[in-house]
C-alpha positions as CSV (number, residue, x, y, z in Angstrom):
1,X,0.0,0.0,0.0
2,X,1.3,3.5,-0.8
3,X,2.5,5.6,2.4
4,X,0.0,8.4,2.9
5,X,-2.3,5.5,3.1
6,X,-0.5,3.8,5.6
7,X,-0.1,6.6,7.4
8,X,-3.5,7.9,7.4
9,X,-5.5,4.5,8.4
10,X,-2.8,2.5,9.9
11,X,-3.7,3.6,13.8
12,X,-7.5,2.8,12.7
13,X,-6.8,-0.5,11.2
14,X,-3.7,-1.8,12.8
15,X,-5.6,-5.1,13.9
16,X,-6.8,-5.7,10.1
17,X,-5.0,-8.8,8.1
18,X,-2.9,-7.8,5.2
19,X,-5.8,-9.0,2.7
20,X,-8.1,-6.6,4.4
21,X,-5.9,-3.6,4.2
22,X,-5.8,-4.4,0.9
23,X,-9.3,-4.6,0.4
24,X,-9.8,-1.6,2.1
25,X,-7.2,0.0,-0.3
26,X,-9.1,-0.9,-3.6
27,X,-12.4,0.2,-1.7
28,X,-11.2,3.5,-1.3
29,X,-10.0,4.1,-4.2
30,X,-13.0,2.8,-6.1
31,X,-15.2,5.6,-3.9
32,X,-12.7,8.2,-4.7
33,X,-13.6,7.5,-8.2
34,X,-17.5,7.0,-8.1
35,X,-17.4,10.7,-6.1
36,X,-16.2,12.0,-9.5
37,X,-18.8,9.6,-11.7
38,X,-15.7,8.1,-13.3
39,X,-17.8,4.6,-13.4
40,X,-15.6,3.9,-16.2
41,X,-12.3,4.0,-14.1
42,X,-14.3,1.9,-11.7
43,X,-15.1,-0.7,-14.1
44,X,-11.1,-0.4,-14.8
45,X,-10.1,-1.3,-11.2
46,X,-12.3,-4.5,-11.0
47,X,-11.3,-5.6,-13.9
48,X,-7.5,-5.2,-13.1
49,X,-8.5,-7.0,-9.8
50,X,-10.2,-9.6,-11.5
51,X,-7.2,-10.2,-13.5
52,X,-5.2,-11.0,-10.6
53,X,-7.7,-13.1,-8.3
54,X,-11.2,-13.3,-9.0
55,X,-12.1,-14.5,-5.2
56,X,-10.0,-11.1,-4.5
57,X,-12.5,-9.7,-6.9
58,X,-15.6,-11.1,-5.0
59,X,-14.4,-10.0,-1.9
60,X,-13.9,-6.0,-2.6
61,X,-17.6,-6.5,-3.8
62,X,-18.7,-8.2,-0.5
63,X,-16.9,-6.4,1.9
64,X,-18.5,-4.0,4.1
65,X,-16.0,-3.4,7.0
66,X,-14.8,-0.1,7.0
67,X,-12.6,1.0,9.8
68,X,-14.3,2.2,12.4
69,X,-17.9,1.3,11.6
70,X,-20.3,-1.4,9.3
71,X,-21.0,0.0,5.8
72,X,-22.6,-1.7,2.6
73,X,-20.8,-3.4,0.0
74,X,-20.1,-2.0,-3.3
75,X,-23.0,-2.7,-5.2
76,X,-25.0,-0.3,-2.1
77,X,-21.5,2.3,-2.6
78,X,-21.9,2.7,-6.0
79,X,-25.5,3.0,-5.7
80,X,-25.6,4.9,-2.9
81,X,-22.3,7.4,-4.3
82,X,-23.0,8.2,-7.9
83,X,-23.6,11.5,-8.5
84,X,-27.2,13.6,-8.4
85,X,-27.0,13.9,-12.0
86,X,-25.0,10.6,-13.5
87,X,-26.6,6.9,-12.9
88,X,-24.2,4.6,-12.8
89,X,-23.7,2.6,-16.2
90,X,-25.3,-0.8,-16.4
91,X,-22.4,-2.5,-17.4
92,X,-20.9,-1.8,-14.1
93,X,-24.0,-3.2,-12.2
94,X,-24.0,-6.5,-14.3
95,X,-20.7,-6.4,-13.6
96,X,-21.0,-6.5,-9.9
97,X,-23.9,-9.1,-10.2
98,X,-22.3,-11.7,-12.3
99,X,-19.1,-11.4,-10.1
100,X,-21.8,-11.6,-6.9
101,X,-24.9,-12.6,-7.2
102,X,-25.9,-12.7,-3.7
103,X,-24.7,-9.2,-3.7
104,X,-28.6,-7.9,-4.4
105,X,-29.1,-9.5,-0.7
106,X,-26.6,-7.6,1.7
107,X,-28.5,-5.3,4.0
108,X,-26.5,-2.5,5.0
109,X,-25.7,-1.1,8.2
110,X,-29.3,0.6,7.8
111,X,-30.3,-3.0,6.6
112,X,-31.3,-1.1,3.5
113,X,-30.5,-3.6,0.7
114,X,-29.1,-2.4,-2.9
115,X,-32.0,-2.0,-4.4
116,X,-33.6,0.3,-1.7
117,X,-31.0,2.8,-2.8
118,X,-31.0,2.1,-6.6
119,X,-34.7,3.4,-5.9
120,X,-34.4,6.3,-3.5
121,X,-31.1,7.5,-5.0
122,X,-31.4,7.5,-8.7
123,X,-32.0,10.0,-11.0
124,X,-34.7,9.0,-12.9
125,X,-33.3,11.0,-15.8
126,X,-35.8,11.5,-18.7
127,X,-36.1,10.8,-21.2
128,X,-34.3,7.5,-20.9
129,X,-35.0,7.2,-17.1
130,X,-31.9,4.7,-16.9
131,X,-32.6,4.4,-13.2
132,X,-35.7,2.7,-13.7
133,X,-33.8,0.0,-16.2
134,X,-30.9,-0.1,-13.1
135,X,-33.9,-1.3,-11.2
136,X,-35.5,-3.9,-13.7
137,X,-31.9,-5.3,-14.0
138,X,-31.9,-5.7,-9.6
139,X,-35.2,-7.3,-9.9
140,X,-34.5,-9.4,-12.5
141,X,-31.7,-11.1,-10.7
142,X,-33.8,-12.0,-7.7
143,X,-35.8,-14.9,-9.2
144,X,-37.5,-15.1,-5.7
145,X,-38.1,-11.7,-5.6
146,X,-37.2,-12.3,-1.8
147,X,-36.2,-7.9,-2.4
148,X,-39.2,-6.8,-2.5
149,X,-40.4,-5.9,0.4
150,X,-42.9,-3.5,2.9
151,X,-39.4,-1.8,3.2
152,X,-39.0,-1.5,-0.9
153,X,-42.4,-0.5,-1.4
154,X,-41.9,2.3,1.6
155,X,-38.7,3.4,-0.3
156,X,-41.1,3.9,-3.4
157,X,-43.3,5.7,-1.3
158,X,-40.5,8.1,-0.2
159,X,-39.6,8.4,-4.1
160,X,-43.3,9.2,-5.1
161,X,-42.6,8.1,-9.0
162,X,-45.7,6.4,-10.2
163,X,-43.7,4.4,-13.0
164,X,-41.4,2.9,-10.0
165,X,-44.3,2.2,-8.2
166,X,-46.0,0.4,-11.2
167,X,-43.0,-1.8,-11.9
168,X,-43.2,-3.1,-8.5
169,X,-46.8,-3.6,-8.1
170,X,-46.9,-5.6,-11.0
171,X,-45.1,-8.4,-9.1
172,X,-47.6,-10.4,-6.6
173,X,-44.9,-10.2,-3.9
174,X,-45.6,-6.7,-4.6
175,X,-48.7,-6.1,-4.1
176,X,-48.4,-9.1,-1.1
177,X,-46.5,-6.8,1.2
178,X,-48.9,-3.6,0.7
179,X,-50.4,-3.7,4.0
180,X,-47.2,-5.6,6.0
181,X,-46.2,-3.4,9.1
182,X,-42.1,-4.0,9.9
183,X,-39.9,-2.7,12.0
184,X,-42.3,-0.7,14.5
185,X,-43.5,1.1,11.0
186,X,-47.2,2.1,9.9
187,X,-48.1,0.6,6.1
188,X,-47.2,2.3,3.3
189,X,-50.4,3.7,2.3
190,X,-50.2,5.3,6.5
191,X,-46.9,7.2,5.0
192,X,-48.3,7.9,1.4
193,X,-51.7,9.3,2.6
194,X,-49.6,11.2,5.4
195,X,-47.0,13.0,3.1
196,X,-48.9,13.1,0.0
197,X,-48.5,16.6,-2.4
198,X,-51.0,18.8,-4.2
199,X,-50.3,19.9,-7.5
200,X,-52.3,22.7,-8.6
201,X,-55.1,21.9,-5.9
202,X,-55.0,18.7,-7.0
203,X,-54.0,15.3,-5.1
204,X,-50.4,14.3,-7.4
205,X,-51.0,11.7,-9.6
206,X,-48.9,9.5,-7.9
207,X,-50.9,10.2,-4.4
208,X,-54.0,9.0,-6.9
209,X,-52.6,6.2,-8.3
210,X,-51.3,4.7,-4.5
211,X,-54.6,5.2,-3.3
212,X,-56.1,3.9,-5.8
213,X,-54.2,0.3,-6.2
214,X,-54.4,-0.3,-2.0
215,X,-58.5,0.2,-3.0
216,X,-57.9,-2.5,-5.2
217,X,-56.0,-5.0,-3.7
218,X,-57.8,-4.5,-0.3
219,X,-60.7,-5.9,-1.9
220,X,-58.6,-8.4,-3.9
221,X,-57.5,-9.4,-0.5
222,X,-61.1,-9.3,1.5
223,X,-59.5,-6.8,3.7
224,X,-62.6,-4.6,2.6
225,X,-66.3,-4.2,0.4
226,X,-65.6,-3.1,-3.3
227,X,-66.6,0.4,-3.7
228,X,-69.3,1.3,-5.1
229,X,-67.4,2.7,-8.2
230,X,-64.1,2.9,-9.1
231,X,-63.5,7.0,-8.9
232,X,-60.9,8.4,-6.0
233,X,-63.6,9.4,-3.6
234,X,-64.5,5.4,-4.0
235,X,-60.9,4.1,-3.0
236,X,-60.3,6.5,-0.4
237,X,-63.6,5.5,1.5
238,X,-62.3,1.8,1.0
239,X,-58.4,2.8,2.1
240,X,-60.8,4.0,5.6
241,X,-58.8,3.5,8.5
242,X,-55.4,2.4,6.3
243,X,-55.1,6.2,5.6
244,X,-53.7,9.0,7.7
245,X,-56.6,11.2,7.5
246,X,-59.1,10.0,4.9
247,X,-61.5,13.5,5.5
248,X,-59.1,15.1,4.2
249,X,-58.3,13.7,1.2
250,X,-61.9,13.3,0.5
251,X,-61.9,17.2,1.1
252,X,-59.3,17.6,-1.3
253,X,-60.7,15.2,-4.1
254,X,-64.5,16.9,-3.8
255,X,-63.0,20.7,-4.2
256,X,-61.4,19.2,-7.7
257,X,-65.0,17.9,-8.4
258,X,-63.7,14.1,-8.5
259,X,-67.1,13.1,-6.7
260,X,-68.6,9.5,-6.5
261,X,-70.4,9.0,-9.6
262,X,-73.4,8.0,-7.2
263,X,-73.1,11.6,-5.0
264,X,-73.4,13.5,-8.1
């Protein structure tokens, strides 16, 4: 390793074993490049690892030990690094998943798994929304679909993207976990109804189209009676109790004339 590193990390890592330091070498200097979106440079350094030892390969991809406290491996770094403006280039995430398949599993130290953060960190960029197709390509590899869970659907919730939200509702697991309470948290819908926007005194189209799928598959799931038509005002009476304060977003959806076709 070259000396400023030593020097800078040595008292923190003294107890490491050589092949960790080593690691922890290549891991830094991969985030020093994704910090400046240089994915291709990236892509570079695994390959010239790869070259040497594959396991060594595997294990920069795996490893989430850094220093002084738990992190995520480098799928959740370059995921969870890239720029604001810059996805990160498929080839690099196929990269990482062919090398480590069981990557798309790691939780980390938030228990946040890879693609939590490929949803809630990504651009979305139009008109090619690459994020989205960084997505598909996570999903894709779990054949289980073991990933998508309350916690994914909540992180979709936080992203408020309608397409995002499509994409994962079209899976049964999906649709499975809507109403799933984890880790001391309220259900999705709770969080959507609770934080939901107005655009132009209107509920976002996103906010409509959540509310609007829990209507469905709480009835798909006996959980309530089918409304009595299929408008807003009709899923947010069936959402009831699931919603943060359904009054008001039947407020909301009357003053934009979106009335039960059998109130009008």
């Amino acid at each position: 390793m070259d000396k400023y590193f030593d020097n800078f990390y040595e008292p923190q890592i003294a107890h490491y074993s050589r092949r960790d330091k080593t690691i922890l070498q290549i891991r830094c200097h991969i985030e020093s490049l994704l910090y400046k979106g240089d994915f291709s440079g990236v892509e570079g350094v695994l390959h010239g690892v790869l070259f040497s030892s594959r396991e060594l390969c595997v294990e920069v991809i795996t490893w989430k030990s850094l220093w002084e406290q738990a992190r995520g491996t480098l799928l959740h770094e370059v995921l969870r690094k890239s720029p604001i403006d810059k996805d990160p280039p498929e080839s690099l995430i196929r990269m990482l998943l062919d090398l480590a398949p069981n990557v798309i599993y790691a939780g980390d130290v938030a228990d946040y798994v890879p693609l939590d953060y490929a949803i809630l960190q990504l651009t979305l960029s139009t008109p090619i929304k690459r994020s989205l197709d960084v997505i598909k390509m996570l999903v894709d590899a779990d054949t289980l679909k073991t990933t998508i869970s309350c916690q994914i659907i909540q992180s979709a919730v936080w992203r408020k993207d309608e397409e995002v939200m499509e994409y994962l509702l079209s899976f049964e697991k999906g649709k499975s976990v809507l109403f799933n309470e984890e880790n001391g948290r309220r259900t999705p819908l709770y969080y959507a109804s609770r934080d939901f926007d107005v655009v132009k005194g209107k509920l976002s189209s996103f906010t409509q189209y959540f509310i609007k799928s829990c209507a469905q598959e709480l009835v798909k799931q006996q959980k309530a009676e089918s409304p009595r038509c299929s408008c807003l005002i009709g899923a947010i009476n069936t959402c009831g109790n699931y919603l943060y304060d359904a009054e008001l977003l039947r407020n909301i959806a009357n003053k934009d004339k979106t009335l039960c076709c059998s109130d009008e």
